[in-house]
N, C-alpha and C positions, 0 to 999 in steps of 0.2 A: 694452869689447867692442862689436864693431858688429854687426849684423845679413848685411854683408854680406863675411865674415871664417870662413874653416876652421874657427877653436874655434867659433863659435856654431852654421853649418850641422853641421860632423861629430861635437861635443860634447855643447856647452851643450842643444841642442834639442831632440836623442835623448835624452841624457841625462834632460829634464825631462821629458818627453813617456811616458818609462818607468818613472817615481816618479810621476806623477802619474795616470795611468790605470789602475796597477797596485791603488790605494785604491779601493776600493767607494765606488760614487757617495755611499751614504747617508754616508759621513764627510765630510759639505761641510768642516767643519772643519778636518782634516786636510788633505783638498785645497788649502785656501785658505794652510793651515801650510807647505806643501809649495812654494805659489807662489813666497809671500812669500821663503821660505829663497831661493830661487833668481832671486830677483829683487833680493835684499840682496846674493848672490854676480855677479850680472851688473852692478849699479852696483860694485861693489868691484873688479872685476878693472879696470877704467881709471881709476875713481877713489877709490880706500881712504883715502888721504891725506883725503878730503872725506865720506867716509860720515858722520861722526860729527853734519856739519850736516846731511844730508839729516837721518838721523832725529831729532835737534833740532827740525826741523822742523814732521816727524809729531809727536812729543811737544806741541810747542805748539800745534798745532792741535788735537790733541786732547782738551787741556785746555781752550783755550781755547773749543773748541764743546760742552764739556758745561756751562760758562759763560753760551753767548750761547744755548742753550735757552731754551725755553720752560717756567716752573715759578718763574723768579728775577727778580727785579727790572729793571725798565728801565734802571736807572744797573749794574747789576751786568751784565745783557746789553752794553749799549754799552761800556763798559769790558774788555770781554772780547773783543768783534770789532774794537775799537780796538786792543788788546793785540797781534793774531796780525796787526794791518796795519801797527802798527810795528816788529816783531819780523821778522817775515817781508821787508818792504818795505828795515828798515834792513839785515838780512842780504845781499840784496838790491843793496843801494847800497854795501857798504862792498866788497865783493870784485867787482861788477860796472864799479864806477862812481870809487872813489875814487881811482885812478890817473888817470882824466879830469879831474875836477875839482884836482886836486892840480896837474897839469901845465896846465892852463888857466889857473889861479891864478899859475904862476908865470910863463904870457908874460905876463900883464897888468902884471908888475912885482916881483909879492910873491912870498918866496924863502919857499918850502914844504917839508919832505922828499914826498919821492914813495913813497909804498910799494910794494912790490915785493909784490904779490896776485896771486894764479895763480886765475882764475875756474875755480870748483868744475864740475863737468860737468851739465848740466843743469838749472842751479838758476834759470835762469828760467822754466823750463815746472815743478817741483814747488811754486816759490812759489805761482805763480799757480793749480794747482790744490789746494794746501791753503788757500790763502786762500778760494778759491771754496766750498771746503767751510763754513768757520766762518761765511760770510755767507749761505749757503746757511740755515744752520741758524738764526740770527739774524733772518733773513724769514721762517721756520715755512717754506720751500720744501721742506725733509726734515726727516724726524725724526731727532734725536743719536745717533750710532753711541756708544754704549756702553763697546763693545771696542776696544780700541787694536788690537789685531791685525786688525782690519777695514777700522778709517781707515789704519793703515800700508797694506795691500794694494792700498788705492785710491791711495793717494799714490805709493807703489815700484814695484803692478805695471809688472815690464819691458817690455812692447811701447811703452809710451807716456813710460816716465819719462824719456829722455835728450832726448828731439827732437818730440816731441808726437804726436799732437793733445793740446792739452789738455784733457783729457776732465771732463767736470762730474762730481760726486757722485752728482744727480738721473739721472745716464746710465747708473750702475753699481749704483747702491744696492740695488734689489732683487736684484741676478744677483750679487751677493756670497754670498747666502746660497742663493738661487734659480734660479739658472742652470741650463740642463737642456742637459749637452753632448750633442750626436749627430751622426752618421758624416755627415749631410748638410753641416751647418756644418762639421766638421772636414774634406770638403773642398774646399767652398767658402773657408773659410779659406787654406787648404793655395793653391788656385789663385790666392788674390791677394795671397800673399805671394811664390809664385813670381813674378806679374807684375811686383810689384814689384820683388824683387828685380836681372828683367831690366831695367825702368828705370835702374834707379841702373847696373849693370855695364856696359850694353850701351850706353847713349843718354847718362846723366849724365856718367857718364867719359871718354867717346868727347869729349864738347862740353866737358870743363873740360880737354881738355890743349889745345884752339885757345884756348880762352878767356885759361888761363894765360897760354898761349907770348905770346900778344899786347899783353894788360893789363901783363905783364913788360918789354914795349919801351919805351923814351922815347919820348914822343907824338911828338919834335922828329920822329923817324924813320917814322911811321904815315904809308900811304897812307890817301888817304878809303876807300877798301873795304877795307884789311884793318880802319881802326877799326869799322866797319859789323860785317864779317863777327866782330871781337873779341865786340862786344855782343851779338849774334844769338844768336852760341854762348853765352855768359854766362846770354841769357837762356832758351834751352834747358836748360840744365845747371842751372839754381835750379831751376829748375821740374823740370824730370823728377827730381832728387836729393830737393829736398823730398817732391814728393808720392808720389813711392817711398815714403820714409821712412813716410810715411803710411799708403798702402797694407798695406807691412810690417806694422805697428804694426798696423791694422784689423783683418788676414791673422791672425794671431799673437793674437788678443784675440778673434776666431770660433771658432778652435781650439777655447778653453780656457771659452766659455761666453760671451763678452762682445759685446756688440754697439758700437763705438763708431760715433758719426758719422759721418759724411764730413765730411775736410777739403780738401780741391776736388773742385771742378765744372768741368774745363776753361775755366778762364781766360781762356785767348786765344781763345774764342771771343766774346769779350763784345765788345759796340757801345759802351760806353760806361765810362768808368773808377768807377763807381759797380758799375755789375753785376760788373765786373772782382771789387771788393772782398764780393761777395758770393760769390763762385767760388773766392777764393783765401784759403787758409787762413785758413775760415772759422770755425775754436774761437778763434784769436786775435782777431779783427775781432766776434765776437759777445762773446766777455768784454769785452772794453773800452765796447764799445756796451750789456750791462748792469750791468757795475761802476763805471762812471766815467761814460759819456755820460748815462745815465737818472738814476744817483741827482744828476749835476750841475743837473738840469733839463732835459734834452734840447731839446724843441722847444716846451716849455710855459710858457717865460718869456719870450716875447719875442724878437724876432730878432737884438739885440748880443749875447742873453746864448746865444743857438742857436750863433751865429755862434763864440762865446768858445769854448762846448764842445765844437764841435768842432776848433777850432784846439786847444787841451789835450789830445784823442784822437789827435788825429795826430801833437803833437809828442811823447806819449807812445809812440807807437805805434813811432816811428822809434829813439824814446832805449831803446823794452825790447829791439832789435833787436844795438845796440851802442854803447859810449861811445868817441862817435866825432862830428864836425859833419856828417861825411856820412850818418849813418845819422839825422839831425836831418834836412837837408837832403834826404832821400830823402822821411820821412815829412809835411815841409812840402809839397813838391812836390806829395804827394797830397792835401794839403788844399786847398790851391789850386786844382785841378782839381777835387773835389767841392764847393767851394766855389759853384766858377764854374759848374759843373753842375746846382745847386741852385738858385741865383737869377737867371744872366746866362743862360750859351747853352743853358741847358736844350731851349725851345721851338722854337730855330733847328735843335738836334741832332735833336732826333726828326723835322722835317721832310725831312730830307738820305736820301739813299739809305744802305742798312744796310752795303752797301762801304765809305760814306766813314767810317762811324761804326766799323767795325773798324779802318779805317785809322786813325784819330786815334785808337782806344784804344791799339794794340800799339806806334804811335810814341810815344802818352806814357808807356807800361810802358819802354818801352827807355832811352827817355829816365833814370827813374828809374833802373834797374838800373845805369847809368852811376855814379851817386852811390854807388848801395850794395855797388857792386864796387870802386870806387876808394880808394886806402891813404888818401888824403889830399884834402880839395876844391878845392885846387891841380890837381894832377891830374886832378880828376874836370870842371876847367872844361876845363881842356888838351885834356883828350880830347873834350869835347864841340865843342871849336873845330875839332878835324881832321876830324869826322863832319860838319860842318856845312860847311866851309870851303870844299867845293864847288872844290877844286882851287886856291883863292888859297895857295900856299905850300907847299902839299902835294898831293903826284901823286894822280889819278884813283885810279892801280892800281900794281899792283907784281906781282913775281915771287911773293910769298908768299904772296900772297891765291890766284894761281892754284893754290900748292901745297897748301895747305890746301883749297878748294876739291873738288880730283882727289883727295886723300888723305882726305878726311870727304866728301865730297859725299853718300856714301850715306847716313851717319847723320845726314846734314842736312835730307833727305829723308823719313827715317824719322821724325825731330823734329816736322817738321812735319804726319805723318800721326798720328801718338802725339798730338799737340795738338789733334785734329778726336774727335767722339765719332760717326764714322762706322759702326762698326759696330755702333751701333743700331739702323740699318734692317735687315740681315739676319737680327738677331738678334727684331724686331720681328715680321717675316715668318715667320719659323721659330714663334714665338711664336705667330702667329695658326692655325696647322696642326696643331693639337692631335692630331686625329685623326691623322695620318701620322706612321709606322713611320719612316722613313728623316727626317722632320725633327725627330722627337724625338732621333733617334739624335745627328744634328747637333747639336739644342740642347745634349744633354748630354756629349759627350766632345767638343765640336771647343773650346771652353775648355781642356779636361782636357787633351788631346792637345798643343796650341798652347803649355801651360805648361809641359808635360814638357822639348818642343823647346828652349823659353827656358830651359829649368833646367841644361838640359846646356849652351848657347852660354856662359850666364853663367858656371860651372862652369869652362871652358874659360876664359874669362877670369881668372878668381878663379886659377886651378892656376898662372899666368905671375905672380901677385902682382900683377898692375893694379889696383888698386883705391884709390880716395879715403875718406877718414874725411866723413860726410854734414859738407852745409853748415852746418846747424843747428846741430851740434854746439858751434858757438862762440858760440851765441847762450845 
C-alpha cells in the first residue's frame, strides 16, 4: 500500500483516524494497540508473503535489547548487540544481496546456482532501525523497552516503515507512551502530508515519465540535450518523490502524536557536495556517520585510518542503496568528492563565488544520479559520454528534447522553484507582524488554503490512475 493510492487516502486513513481517536486519550495503550494493528495491516497488504520477517525482526530486537541492557554483564551485553547485527545484517544480505554476489561470482568464472529472492518491502529501512534500537540501548543512550508491543510500534509504525526516515528510538521513545495529540499538530500534520503528497503526483510523476522515456533509449540514439534534459528530470523526480515520501511519513507521524525529523533541507541549494550530504536524507547519512564512521574511529586515529572510514561509509552507503556496481559506483563517486573536499580543494572552493560552488555541486549531484539511475555501468558510461560529448557523434539537439521541453516545461519550472526554499521570506515577514489582523490571517490559512488546492490537483491526478509506486520503495 502506498501513501499516494485510493485504499489509503479513501480507506486505510479514515479508517484509522476513526478507531483511533474514537479511544479516550487516557488509553495510550490502546491507542498504541490500535496503531500497531494497522500498521501490521498496511505492511501486509503489499507484502504478507514477508511479514513474518518484519516481525522476526522485532522479536529479535527485542530480545536482543533486554540483553544489551544495562544490569548483565559486559560479554553477555556485547554478545547480545552482536547477535541482532548478525541476525538483522545477515537477513539483510541474504534476500538483498545474494543474488549479486551469486551472479558476480559466476562472471568471474565459478559456476554458482543463483537464487531467485524477491527483496521483502522495506527491509532496509526496519533493519536499520531495529538495529539502532539494540545499540541505542547497549550505550545506556535509552532505557530497555520492556514491552514488545512498544518496540514493535516503533519498528512497524506505518508512516515511516516502507521508505523512511529512519527514525531513531531516542526520537519516539518518550511520545510512545507520552505523546499529547492536538488539533494544532493534527493539522499541521494534515498540511504536510497534503504537500507532499502534491510532490510525489504533481512534480515526481510529471519528471519520471521524461526521465523514463529517455533512460529507455539507446544512448547510440540520445542527443547531448535530450541526455541533459533525461538526468535533469531524473534528478527532479528522486528528489521530489523521496522527500515527498518523507514529508508524508513526517505529515502522518504529527497526526497521531509523533515528531519525526527532518529528512531534507533542500539540497540543491548547497555550495558544496559535503553540505549537499547534510541536506539530503539526512536519517541515513547520520546512522552511518554514528553507527559505522564513529565507532570505526572517525577522525581520531589518524588520517589513513580517517581516510579508510570514510571510504567504508560510502562504499557502504552506495551497497545499502542497491546490489548493483552502479549503486557502488554512485556512492564511490561521493566519496571521492568529499574526499577531495576535505583535504585537496577545500580552501580553493570557499574562495570562488557561491555561483560557481552551486554550480560544481548540482553538476556533481547529476553526475551521480547518472550511476544511480543507470541498469547497468555500461550504460551509465554510455550515457555519460553523450552528455559530455559536446556533439562529437552525437547531435546538439533533436526534435524530442524540443517536445518534451513544450510538454513539461511547466513542471520544469515548477521543479526548480519547489527546489529554492523561497517562501521563507514572506513567511518570515508575515512572521515579524504579529500584531496585524490581516497577516496573521495570511500566516495561518494561506498554507491551509494552498494544500487544499494541491489536494484537489493531485486527487485529479490520482482519479486518471497516474501514479508511480515511490522510488525507495526498491531500496
Amino acid at each position: 500500500m502506498v501513501f499516494s493510492s485510493i485504499v489509503f487516502l479513501l480507506f486505510f486513513l479514515p479508517s484509522l483516524l476513526a478507531v483511533y481517536f474514537l479511544v479516550p486519550k487516557k488509553y495510550r495503550e490502546v491507542r498504541n494497540l490500535v496503531l500497531l494493528f494497522f500498521s501490521i495491516i498496511f505492511y501486509a497488504w503489499g507484502g504478507l508473503r514477508y511479514l513474518w520477517l518484519l516481525l522476526l525482526s522485532v522479536l529479535v530486537n527485542y530480545i536482543c535489547g533486554l540483553f544489551a541492557a544495562e544490569g548483565h554483564s559486559r560479554k553477555v551485553r556485547t554478545i547480545a548487540v552482536w547477535t541482532a547485527a548478525i541476525v538483522g545484517i545477515g537477513l539483510l544480505g541474504w534476500y538483498k544481496y545474494a543474488g549479486f554476489f551469486a551472479t558476480t561470482i559466476n562472471q568471474i568464472g565459478i559456476s554458482v546456482p543463483i537464487p531467485k529472492v524477491v527483496l521483502p518491502i522495506g527491509i532496509s529501512f526496519f533493519t536499520f532501525q531495529g538495529l539502532s534500537y539494540v545499540i541505542d540501548v547497549y550505550r545506556s543512550d535509552v532505557p530497555v523497552q520492556k514491552n514488545p508491543f512498544a518496540v514493535a510500534l516503533y519498528v512497524i509504525l506505518f508512516p515511516q516503515l516502507v521508505a523512511g526516515p529512519i527514525v531513531r528510538y531516542t526520537t519516539v521513545a518518550e511520545e510512545i507512551y507520552s505523546r499529547k495529540e492536538n488539533l494544532t499538530d493534527f493539522a499541521d500534520g494534515t498540511v504536510r502530508f497534503i504537500l507532499g503528497l502534491g510532490k510525489k503526483m504533481l512534480l515526481a510523476n510529471s519528471m519520471a515519465e521524461v526521465a523514463d522515456a529517455v533512460f529507455a533509449l539507446p544512448t547510440e540514439g540520445l542527443s547531448v540535450s535530450l541526455a541533459w534534459l533525461g538526468v535533469l528530470a531524473y534528478t527532479f523526480q528522486i528528489y521530489f518523490d523521496f522527500s515527498a515520501y518523507s514529508d508524508m511519513a513526517i505529515g502522518l507521524g504529527r497526526m497521531f502524536g509523533f515528531h519525526f525529523l527532518e529528512n531534507f533541507n533542500y539540497p540543491y541549494i548547497s555550495k558544496t557536495v559535503t553540505e549537499f550530504w547534510r541536506r539530503w536524507h539526512i536519517s541515513l547519512s547520520t546512522w552511518f556517520r554514528d553507527y559505522v564512521y564513529i565507532p570505526l574511529g572517525g577522525n581520531r586515529k589518524g588520517l589513513a585510518k580517517q581516510i579508510r572510514n570514510i571510504i567504508v561509509v560510502w562504499f557502504l552507503t552506495g551497497f545499502w542503496h542497491g546490489a548493483a556496481w552502479t549503486f557502488i559506483a554512485w556512492g564511490l563517486w561521493f566519496c571521492i568528492l568529499l574526499l577531495g573536499e576535505k583535504f585537496i580543494w577545500k580552501n580553493a572552493l570557499e574562495k570562488l563565488p557561491d555561483a560557481f560552488g552551486h554550480l560544481y555541486t548540482i553538476l556533481a549531484v547529476i553526475i551521480g544520479w547518472v550511476f544511480f539511475r543507470s541498469v547497468s555501468m555500461t550504460n551509465a558510461v554510455a550515457y555519460l559520454g553523450v552528455m559530455f560529448s559536446f556533439g562529437n557523434g552525437h547531435p546538439l539537439w533533436c526534435k524530442d528534447t524540443v517536445y518534451y521541453l513544450l510538454e513539461y516545461g511547466v513542471y520544469f519550472i515548477l521543479c526548480i522553484l519547489g527546489s529554492f526554499p523561497w517562501w521563507q521570506v514572506p513567511a518570515q515577514k508575515l512572521q515579524e507582524k504579529k500584531n496585524s489582523f490581516y497577516a496573521s490571517v495570511l500566516r495561518i490559512w494561506t498554507p491551509k488554503i494552498f494544500a487544499f488546492a494541491i489536494l484537489f490537483l493531485s486527487y485529479m491526478k490520482l482519479a486518471t490512475g497516474s501514479f508511480n509506486p515511490f522510488i525507495y520503495f526498491q531500496f
